[in-house]
C-alpha positions in Angstrom: 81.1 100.9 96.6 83.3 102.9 98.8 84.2 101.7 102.4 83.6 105.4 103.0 81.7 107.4 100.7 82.2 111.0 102.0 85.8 111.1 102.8 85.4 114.9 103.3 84.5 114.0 107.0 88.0 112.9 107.3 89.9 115.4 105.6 92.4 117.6 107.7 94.4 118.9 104.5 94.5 117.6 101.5 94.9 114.0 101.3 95.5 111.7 97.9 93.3 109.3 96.8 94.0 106.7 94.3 91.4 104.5 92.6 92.6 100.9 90.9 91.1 99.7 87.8 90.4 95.9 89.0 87.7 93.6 87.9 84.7 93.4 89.7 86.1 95.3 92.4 86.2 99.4 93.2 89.6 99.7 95.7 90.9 103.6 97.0 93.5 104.1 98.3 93.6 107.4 101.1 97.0 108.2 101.5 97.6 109.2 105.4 94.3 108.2 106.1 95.3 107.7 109.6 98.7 109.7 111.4 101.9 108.3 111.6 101.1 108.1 115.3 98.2 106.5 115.1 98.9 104.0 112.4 102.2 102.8 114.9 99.7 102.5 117.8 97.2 100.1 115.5 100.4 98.1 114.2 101.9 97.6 117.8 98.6 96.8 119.3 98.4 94.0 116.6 101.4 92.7 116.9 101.5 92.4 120.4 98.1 91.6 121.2 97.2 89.1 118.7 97.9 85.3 119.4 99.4 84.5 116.3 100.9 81.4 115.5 102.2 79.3 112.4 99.8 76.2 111.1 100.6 73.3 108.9 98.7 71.9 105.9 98.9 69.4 103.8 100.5 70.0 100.4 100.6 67.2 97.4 102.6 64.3 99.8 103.1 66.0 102.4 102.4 68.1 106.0 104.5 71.9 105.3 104.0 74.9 107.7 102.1 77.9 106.0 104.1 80.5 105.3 102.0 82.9 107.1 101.3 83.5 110.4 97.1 83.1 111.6 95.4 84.0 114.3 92.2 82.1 114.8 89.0 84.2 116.8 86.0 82.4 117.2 83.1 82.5 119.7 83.8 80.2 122.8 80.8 77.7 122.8 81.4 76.7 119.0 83.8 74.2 118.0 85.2 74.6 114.7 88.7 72.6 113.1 90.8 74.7 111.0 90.8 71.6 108.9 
């Protein structure tokens, strides 16, 4: 499956594709699928717009922050624990 089947809708020249050979998976890659312009607006609107924050977990003995940042979203009136 494709995430987009007909990528001729969003062709403006002639954009690459690459397809990976993975198991159980079908992954293509659109090179420039979004402008340089564009893909700075999306990145800057993430990072400043998304609560992110480090988390710690338990590991073998002992508590060690994740060495990843999360941002948790969930709908207000249900009360979930990350753990």
């Amino acid at each position: 499956m494709k995430l987009f089947n007909d990528t001729e809708l969003f062709v403006t020249g002639s954009r690459e594709t690459t397809e990976f050979d993975l198991p159980d998976a079908d992954v293509m890659l659109i090179d420039n699928f979004f402008n340089k312009e564009e893909s700075d607006g999306f990145y800057n609107s993430l990072m400043s717009e998304t609560p992110w924050r480090e988390y710690e977990m338990p590991m073998y003995d002992k508590i060690v922050t994740a060495p990843r940042m999360i941002s948790w979203h969930q709908d207000r009136e249900e009360k979930y624990s990350l753990w």
